[in-house]
mmCIF file of the N, C-alpha and C atoms, coordinates in Angstrom:
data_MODEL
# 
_entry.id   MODEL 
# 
loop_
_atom_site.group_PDB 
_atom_site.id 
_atom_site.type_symbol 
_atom_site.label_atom_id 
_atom_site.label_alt_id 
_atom_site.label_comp_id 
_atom_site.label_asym_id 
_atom_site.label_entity_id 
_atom_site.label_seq_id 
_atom_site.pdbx_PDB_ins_code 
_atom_site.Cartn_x 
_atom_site.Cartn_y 
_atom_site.Cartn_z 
_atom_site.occupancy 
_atom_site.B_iso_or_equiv 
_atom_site.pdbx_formal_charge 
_atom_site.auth_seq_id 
_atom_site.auth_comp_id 
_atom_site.auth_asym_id 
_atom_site.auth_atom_id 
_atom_site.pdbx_PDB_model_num 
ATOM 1   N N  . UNK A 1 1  ? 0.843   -1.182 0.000  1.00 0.00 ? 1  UNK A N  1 
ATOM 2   C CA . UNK A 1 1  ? 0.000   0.000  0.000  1.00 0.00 ? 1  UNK A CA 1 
ATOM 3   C C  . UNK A 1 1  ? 0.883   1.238  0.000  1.00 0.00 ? 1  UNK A C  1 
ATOM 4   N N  . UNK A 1 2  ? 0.448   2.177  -0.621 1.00 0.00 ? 2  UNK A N  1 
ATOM 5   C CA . UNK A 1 2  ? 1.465   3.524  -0.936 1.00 0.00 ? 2  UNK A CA 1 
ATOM 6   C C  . UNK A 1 2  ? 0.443   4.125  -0.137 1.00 0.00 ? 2  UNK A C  1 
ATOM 7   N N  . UNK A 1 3  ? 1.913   4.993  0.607  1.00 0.00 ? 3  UNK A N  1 
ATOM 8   C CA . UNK A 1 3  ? 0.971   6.309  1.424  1.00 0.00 ? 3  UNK A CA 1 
ATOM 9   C C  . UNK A 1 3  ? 0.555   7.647  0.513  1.00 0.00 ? 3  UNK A C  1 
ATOM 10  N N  . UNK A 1 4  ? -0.309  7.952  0.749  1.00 0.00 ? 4  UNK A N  1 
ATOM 11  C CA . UNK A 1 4  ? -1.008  9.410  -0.121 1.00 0.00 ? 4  UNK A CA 1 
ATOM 12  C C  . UNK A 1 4  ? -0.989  10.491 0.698  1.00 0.00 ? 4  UNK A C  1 
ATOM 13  N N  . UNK A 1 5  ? -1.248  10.480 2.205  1.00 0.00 ? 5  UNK A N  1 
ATOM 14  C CA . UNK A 1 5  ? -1.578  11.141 3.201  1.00 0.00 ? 5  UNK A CA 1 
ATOM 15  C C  . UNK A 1 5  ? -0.830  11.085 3.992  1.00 0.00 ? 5  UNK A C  1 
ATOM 16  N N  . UNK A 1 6  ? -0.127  11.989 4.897  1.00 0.00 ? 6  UNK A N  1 
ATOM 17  C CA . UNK A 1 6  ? 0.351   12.494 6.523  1.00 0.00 ? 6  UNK A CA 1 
ATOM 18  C C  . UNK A 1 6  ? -0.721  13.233 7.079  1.00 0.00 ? 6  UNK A C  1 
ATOM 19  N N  . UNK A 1 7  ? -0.861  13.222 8.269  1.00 0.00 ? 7  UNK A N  1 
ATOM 20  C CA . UNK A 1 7  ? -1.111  13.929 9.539  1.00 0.00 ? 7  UNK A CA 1 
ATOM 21  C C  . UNK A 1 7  ? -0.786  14.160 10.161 1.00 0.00 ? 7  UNK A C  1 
ATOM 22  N N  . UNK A 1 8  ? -0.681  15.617 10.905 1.00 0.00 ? 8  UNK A N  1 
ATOM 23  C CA . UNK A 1 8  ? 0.169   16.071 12.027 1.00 0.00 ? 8  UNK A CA 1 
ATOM 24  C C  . UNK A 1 8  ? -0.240  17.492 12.837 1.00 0.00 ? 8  UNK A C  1 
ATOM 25  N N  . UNK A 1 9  ? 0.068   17.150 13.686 1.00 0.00 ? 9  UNK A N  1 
ATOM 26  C CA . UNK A 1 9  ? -0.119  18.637 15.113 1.00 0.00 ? 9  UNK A CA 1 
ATOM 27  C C  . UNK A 1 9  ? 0.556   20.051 14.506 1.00 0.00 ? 9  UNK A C  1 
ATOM 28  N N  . UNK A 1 10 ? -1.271  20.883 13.993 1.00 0.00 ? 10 UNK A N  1 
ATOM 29  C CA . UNK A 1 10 ? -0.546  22.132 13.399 1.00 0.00 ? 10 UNK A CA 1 
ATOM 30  C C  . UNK A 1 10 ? -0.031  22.589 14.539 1.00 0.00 ? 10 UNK A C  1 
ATOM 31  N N  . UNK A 1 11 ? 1.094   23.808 13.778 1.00 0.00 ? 11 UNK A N  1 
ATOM 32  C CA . UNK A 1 11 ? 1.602   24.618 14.922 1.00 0.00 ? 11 UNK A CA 1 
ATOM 33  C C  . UNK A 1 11 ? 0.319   25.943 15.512 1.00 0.00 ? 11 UNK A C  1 
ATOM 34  N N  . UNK A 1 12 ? -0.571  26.239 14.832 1.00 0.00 ? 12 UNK A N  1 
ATOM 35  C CA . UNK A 1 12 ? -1.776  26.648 14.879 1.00 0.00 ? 12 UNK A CA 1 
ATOM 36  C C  . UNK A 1 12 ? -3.144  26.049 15.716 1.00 0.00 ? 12 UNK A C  1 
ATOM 37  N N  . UNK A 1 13 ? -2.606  24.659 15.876 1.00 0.00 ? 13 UNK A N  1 
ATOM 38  C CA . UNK A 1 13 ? -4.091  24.287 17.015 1.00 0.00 ? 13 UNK A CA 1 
ATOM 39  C C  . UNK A 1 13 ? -4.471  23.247 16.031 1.00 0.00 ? 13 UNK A C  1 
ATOM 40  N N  . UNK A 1 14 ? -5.233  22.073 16.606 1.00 0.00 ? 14 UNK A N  1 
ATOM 41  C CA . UNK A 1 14 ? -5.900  21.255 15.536 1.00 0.00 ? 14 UNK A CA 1 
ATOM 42  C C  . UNK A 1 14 ? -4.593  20.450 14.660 1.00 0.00 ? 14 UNK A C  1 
ATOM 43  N N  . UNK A 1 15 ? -5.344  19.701 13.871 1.00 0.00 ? 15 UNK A N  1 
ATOM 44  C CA . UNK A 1 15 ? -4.194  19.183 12.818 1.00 0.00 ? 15 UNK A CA 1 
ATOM 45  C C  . UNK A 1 15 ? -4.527  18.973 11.459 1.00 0.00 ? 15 UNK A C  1 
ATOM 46  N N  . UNK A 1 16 ? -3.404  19.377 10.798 1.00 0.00 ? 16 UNK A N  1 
ATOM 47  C CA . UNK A 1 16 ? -3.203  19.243 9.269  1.00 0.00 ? 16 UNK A CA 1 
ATOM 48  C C  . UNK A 1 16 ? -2.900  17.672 8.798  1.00 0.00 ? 16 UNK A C  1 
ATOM 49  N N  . UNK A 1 17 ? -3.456  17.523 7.370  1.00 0.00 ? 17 UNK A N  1 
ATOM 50  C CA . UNK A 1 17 ? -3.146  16.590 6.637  1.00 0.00 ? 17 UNK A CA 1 
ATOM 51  C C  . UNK A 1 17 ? -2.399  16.709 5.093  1.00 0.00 ? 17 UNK A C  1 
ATOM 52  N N  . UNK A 1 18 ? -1.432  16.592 4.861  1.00 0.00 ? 18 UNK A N  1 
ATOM 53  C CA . UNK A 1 18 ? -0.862  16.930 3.770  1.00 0.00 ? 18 UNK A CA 1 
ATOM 54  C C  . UNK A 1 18 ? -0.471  16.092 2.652  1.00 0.00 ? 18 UNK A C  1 
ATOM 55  N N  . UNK A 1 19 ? -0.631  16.264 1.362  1.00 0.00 ? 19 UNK A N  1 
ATOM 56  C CA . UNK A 1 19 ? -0.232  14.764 0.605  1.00 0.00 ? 19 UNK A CA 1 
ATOM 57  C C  . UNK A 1 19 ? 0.893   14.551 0.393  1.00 0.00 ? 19 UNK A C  1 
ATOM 58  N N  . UNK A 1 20 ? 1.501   13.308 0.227  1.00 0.00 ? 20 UNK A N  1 
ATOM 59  C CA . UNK A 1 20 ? 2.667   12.897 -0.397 1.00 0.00 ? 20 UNK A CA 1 
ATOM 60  C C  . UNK A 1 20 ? 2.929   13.216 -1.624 1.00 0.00 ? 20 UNK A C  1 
ATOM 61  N N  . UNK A 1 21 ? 4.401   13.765 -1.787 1.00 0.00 ? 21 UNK A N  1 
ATOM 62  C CA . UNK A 1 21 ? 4.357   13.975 -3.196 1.00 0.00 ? 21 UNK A CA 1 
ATOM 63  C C  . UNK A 1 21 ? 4.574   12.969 -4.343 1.00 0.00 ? 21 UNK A C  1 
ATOM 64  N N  . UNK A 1 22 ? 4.745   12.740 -5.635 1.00 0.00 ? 22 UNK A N  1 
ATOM 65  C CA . UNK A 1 22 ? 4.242   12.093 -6.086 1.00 0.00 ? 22 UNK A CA 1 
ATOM 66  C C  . UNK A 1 22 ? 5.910   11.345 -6.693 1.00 0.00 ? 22 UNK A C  1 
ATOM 67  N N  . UNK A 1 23 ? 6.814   12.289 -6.652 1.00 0.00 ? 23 UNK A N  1 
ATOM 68  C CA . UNK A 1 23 ? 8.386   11.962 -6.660 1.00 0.00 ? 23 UNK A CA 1 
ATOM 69  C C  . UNK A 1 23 ? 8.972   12.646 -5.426 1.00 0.00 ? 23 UNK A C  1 
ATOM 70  N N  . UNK A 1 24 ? 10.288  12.281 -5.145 1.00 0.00 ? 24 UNK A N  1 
ATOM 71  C CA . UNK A 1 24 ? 11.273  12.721 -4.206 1.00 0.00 ? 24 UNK A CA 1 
ATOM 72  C C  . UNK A 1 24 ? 11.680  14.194 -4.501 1.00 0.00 ? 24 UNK A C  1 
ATOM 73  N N  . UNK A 1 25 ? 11.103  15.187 -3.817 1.00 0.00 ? 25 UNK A N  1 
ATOM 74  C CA . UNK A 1 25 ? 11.393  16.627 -3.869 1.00 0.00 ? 25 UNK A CA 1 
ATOM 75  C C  . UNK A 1 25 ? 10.637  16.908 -4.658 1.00 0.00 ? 25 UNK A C  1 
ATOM 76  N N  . UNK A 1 26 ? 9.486   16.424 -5.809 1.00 0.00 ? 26 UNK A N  1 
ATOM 77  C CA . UNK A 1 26 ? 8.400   17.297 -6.360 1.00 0.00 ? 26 UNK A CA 1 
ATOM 78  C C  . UNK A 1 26 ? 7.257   17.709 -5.596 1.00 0.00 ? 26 UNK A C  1 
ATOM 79  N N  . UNK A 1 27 ? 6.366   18.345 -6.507 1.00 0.00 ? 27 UNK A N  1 
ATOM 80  C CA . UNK A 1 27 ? 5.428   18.987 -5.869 1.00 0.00 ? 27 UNK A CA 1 
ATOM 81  C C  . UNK A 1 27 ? 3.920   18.479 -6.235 1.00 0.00 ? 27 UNK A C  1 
ATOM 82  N N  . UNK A 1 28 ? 3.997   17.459 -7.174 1.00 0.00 ? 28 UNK A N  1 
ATOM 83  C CA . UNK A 1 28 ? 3.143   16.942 -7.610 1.00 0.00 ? 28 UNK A CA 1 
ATOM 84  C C  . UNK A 1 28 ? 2.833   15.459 -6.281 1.00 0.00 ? 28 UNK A C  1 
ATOM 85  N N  . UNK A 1 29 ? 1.082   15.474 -6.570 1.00 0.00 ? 29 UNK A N  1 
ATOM 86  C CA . UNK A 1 29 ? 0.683   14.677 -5.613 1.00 0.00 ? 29 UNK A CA 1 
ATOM 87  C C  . UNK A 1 29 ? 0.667   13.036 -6.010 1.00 0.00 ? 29 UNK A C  1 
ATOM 88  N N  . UNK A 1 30 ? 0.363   12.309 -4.829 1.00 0.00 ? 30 UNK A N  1 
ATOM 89  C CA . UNK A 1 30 ? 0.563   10.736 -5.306 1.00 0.00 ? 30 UNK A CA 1 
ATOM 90  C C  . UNK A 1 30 ? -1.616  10.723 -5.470 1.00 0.00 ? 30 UNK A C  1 
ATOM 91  N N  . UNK A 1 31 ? -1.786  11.435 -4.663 1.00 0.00 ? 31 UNK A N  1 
ATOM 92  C CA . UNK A 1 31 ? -3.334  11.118 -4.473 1.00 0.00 ? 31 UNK A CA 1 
ATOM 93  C C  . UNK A 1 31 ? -3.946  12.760 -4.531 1.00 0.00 ? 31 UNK A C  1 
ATOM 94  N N  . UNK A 1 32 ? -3.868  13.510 -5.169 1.00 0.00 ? 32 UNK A N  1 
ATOM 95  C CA . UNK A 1 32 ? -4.997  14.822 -5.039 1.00 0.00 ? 32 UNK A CA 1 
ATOM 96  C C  . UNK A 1 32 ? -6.136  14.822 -4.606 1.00 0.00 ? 32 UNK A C  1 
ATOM 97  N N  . UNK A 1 33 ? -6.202  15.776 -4.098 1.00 0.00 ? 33 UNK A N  1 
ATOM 98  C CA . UNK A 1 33 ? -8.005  16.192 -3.251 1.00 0.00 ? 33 UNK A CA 1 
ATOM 99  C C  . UNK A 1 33 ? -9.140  16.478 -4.436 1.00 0.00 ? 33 UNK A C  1 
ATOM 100 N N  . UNK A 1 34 ? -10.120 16.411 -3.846 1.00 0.00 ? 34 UNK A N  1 
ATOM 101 C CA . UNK A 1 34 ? -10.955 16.680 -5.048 1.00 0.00 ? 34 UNK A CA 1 
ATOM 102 C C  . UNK A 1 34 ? -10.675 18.304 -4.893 1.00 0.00 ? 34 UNK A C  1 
ATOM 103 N N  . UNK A 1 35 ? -10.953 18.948 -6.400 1.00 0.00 ? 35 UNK A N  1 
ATOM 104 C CA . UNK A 1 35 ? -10.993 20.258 -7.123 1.00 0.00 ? 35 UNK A CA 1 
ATOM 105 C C  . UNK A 1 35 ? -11.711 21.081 -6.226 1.00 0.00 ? 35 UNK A C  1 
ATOM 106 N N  . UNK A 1 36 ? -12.830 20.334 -5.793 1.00 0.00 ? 36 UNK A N  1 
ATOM 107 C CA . UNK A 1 36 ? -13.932 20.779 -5.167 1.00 0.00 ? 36 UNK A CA 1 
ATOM 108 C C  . UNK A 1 36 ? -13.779 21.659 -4.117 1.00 0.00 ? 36 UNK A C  1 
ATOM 109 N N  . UNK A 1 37 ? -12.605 21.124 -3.361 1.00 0.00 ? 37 UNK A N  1 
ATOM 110 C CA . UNK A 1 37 ? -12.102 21.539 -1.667 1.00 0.00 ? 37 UNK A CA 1 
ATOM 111 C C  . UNK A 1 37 ? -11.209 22.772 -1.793 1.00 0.00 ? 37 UNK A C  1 
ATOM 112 N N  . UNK A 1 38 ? -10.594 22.581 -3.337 1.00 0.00 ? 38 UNK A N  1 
ATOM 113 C CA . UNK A 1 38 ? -9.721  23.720 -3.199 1.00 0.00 ? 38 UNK A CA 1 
ATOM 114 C C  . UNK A 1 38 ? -9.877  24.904 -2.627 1.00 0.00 ? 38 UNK A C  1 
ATOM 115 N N  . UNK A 1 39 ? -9.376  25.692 -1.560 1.00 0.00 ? 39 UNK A N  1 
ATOM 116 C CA . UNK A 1 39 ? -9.373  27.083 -1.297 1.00 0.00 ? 39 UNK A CA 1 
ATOM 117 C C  . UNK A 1 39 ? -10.494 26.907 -0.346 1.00 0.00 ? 39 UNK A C  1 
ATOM 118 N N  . UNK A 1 40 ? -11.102 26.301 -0.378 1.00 0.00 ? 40 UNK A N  1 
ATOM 119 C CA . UNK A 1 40 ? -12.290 26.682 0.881  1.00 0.00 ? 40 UNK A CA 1 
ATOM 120 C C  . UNK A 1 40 ? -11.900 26.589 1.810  1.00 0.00 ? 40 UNK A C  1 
ATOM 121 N N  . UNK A 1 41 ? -12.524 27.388 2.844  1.00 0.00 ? 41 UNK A N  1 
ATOM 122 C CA . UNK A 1 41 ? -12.591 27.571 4.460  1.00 0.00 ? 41 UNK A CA 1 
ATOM 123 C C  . UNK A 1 41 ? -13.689 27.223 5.462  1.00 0.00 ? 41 UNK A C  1 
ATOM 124 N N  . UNK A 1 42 ? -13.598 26.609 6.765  1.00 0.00 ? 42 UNK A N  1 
ATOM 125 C CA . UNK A 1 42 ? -14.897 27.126 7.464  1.00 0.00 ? 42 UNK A CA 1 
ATOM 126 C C  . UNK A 1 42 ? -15.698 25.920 6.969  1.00 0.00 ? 42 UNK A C  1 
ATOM 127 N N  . UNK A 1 43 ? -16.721 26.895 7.028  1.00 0.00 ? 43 UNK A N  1 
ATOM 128 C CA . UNK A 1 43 ? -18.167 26.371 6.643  1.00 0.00 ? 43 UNK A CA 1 
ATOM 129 C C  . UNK A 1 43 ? -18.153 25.812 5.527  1.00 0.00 ? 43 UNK A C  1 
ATOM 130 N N  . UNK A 1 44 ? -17.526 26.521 4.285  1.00 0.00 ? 44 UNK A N  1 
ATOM 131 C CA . UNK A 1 44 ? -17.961 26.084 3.037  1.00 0.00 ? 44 UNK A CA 1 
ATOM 132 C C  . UNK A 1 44 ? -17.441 24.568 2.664  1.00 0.00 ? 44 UNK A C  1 
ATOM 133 N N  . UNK A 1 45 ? -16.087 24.745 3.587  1.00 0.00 ? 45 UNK A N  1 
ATOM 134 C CA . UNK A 1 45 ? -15.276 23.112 3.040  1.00 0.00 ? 45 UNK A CA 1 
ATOM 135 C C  . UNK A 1 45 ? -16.065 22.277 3.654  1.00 0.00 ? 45 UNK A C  1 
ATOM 136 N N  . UNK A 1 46 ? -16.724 22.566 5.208  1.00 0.00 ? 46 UNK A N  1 
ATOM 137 C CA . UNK A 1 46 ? -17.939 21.871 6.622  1.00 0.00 ? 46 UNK A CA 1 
ATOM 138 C C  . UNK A 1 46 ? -18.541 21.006 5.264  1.00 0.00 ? 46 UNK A C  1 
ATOM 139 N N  . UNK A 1 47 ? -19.373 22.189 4.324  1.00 0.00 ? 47 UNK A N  1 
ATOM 140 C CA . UNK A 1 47 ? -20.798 21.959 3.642  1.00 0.00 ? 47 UNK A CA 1 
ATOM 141 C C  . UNK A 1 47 ? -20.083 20.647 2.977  1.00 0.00 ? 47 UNK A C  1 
ATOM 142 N N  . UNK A 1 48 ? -19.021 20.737 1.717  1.00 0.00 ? 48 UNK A N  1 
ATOM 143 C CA . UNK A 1 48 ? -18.679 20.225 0.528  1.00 0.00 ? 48 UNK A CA 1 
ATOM 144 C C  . UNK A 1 48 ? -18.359 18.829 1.135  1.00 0.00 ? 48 UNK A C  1 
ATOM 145 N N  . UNK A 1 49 ? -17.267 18.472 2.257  1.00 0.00 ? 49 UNK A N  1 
ATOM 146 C CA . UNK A 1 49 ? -16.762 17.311 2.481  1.00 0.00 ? 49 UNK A CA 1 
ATOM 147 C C  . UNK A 1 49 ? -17.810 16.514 3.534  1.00 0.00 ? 49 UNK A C  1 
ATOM 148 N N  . UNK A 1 50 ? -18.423 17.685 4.135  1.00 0.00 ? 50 UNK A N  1 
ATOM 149 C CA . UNK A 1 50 ? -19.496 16.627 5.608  1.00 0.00 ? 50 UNK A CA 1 
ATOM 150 C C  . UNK A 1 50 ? -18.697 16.446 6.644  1.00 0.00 ? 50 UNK A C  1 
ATOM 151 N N  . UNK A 1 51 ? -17.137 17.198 6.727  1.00 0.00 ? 51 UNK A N  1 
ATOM 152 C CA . UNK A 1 51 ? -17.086 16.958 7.908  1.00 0.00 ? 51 UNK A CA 1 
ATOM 153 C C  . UNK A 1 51 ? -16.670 18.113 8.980  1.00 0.00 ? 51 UNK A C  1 
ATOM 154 N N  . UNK A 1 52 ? -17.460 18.386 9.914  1.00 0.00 ? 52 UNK A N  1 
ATOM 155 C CA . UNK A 1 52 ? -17.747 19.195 10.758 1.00 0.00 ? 52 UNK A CA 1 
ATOM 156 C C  . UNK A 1 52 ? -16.719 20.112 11.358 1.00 0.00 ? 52 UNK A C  1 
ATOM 157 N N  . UNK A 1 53 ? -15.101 19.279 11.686 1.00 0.00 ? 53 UNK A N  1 
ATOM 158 C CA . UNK A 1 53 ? -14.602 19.919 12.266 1.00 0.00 ? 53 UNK A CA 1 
ATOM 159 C C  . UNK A 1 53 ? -13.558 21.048 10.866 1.00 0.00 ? 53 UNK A C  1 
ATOM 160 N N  . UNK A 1 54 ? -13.398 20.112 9.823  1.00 0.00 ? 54 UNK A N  1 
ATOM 161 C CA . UNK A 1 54 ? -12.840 21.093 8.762  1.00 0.00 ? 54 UNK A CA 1 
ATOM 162 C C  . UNK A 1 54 ? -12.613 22.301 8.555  1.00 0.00 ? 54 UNK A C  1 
ATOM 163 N N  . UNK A 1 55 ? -10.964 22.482 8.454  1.00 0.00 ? 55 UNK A N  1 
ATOM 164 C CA . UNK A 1 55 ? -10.942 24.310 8.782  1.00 0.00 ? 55 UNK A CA 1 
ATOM 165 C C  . UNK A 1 55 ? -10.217 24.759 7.387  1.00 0.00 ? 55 UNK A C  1 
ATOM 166 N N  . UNK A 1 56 ? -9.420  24.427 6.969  1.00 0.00 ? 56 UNK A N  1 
ATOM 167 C CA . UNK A 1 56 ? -9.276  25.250 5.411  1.00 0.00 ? 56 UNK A CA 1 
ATOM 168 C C  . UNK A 1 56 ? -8.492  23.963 4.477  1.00 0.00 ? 56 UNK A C  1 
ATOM 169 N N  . UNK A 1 57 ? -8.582  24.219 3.066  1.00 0.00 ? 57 UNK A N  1 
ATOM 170 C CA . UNK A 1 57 ? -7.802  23.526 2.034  1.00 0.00 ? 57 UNK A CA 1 
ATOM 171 C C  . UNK A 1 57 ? -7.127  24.395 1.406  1.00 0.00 ? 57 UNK A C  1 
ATOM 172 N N  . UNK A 1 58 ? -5.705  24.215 1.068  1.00 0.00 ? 58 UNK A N  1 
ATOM 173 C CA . UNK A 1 58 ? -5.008  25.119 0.273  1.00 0.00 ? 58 UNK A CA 1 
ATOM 174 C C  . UNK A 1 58 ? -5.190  25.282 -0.653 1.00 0.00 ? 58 UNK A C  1 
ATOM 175 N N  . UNK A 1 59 ? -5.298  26.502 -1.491 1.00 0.00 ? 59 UNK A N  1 
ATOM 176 C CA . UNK A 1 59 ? -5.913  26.257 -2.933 1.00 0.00 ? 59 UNK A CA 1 
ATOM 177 C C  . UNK A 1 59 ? -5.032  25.670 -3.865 1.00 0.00 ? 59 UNK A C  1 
ATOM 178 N N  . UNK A 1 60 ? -4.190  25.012 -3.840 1.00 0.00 ? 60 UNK A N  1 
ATOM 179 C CA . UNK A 1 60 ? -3.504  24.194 -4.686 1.00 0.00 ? 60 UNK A CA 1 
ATOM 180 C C  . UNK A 1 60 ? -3.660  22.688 -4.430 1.00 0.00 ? 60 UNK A C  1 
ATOM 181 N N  . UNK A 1 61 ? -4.175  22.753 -2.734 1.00 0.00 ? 61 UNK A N  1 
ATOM 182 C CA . UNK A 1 61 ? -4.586  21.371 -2.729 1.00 0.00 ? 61 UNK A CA 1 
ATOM 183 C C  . UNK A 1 61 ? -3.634  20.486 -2.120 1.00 0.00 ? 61 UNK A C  1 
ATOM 184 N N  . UNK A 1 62 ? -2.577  20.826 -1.870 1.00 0.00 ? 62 UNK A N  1 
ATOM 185 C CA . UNK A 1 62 ? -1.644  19.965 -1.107 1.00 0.00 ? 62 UNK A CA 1 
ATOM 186 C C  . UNK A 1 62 ? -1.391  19.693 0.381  1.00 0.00 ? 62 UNK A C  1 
ATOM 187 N N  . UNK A 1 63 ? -2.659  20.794 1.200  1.00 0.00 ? 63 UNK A N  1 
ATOM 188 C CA . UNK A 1 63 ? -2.034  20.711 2.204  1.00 0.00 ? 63 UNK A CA 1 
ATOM 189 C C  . UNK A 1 63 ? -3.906  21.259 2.923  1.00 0.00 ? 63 UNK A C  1 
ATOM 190 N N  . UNK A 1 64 ? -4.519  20.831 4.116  1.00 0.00 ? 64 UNK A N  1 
ATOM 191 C CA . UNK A 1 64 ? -5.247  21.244 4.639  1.00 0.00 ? 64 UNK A CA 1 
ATOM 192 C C  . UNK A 1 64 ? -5.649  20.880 5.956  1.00 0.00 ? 64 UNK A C  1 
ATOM 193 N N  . UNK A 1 65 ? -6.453  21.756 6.803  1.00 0.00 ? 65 UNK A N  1 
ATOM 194 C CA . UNK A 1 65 ? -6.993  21.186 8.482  1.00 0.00 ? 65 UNK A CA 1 
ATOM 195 C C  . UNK A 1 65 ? -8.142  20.870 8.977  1.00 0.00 ? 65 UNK A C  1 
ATOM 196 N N  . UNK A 1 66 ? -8.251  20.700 9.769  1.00 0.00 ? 66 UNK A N  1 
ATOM 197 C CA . UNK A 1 66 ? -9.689  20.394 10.747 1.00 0.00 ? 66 UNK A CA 1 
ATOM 198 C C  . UNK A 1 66 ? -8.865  20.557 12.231 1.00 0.00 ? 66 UNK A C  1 
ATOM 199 N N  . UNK A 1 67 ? -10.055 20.630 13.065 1.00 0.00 ? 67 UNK A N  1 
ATOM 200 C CA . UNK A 1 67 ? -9.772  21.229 14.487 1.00 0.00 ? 67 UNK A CA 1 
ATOM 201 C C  . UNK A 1 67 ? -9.551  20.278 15.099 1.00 0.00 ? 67 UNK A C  1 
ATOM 202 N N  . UNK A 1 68 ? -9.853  18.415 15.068 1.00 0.00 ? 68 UNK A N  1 
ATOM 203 C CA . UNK A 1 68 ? -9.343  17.593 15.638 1.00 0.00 ? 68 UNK A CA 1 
ATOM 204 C C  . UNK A 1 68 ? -8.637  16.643 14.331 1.00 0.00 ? 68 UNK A C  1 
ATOM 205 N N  . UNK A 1 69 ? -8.176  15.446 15.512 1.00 0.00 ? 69 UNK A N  1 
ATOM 206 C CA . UNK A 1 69 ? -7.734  14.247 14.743 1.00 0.00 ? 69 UNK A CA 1 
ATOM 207 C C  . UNK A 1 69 ? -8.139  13.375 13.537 1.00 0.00 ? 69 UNK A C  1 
ATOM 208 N N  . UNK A 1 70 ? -8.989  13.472 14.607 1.00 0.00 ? 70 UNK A N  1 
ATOM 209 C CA . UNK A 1 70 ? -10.112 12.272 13.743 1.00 0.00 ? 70 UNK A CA 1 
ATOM 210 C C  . UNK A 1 70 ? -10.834 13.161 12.612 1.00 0.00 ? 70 UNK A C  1 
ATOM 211 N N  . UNK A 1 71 ? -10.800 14.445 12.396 1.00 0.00 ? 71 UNK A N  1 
ATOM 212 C CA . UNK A 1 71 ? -11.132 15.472 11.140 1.00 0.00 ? 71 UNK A CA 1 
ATOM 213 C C  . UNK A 1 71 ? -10.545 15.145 9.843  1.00 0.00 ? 71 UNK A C  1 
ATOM 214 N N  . UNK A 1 72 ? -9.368  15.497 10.596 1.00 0.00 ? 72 UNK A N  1 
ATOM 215 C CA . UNK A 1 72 ? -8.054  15.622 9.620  1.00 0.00 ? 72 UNK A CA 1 
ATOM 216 C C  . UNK A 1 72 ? -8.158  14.046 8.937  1.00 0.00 ? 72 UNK A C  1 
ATOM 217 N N  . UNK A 1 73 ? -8.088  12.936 9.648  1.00 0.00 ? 73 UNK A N  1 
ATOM 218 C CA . UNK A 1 73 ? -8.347  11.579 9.116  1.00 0.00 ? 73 UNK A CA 1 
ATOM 219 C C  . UNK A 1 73 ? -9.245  11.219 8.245  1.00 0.00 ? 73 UNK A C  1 
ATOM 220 N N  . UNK A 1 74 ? -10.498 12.030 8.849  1.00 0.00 ? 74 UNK A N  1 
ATOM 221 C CA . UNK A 1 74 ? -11.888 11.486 7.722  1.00 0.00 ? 74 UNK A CA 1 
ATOM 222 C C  . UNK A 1 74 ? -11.435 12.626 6.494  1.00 0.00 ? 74 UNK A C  1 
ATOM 223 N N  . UNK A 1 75 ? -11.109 13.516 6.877  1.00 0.00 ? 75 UNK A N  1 
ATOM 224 C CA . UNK A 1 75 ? -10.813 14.468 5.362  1.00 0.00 ? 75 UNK A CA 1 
ATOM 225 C C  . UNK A 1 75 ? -9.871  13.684 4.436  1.00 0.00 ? 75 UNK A C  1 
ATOM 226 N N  . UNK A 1 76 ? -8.769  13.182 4.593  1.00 0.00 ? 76 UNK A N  1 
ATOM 227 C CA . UNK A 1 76 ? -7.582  12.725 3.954  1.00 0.00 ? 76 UNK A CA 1 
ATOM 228 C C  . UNK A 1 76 ? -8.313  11.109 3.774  1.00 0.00 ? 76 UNK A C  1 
ATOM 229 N N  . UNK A 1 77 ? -8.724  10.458 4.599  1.00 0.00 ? 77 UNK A N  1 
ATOM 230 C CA . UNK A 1 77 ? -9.671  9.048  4.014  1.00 0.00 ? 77 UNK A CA 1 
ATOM 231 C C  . UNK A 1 77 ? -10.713 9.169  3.079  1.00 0.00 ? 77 UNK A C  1 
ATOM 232 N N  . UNK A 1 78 ? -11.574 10.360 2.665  1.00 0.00 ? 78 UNK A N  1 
ATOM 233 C CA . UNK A 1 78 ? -12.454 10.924 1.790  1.00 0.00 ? 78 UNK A CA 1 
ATOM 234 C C  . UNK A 1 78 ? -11.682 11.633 0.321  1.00 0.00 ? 78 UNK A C  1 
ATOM 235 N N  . UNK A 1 79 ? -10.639 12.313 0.819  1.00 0.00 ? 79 UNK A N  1 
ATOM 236 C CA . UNK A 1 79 ? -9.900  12.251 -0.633 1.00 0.00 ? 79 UNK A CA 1 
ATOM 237 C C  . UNK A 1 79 ? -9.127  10.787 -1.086 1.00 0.00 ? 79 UNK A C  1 
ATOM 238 N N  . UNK A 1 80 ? -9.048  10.200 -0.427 1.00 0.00 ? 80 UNK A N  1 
ATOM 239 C CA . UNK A 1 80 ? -8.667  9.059  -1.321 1.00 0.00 ? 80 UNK A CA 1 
ATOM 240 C C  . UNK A 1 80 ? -9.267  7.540  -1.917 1.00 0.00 ? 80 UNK A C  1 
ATOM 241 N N  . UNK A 1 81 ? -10.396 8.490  -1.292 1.00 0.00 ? 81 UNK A N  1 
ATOM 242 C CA . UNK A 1 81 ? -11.453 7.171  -1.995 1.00 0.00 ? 81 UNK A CA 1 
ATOM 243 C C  . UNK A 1 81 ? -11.931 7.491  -3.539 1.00 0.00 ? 81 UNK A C  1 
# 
């Protein structure tokens, strides 16, 4: 099984999930988020993914949070389905 996903204790509170890249030192992903998530915050990413604690997606998509653990997990288990 190839990893797609990390998780980890932002320095901000809560935790981030970030993807693996897709080579050694690129920037390209092994697993991308859906399009969908890009850039949203708050509420709007809450609405799109369903999950509650969700706090922003980077708009490029490589990197995003939720306010707990288990957030950050169901977000990064939902992009890779």
């Amino acid at each position: 099984t190839e990893i797609q996903f990390v998780i980890f204790p932002s320095n901000r509170g809560g935790f981030n999930w970030q993807c693996v890249p897709n080579t050694l030192g690129g920037f390209g992903q092994r697993k991308p988020v859906p399009t969908e998530w890009k850039g949203l915050q708050g509420e709007e990413l809450q609405k799109v993914t369903g999950i509650s604690t969700a706090t922003f997606c980077h708009p490029a998509g490589f990197i995003g949070g939720a306010e707990t653990f288990e957030g950050a997990y169901a977000l990064a288990k939902k992009a890779s389905e």
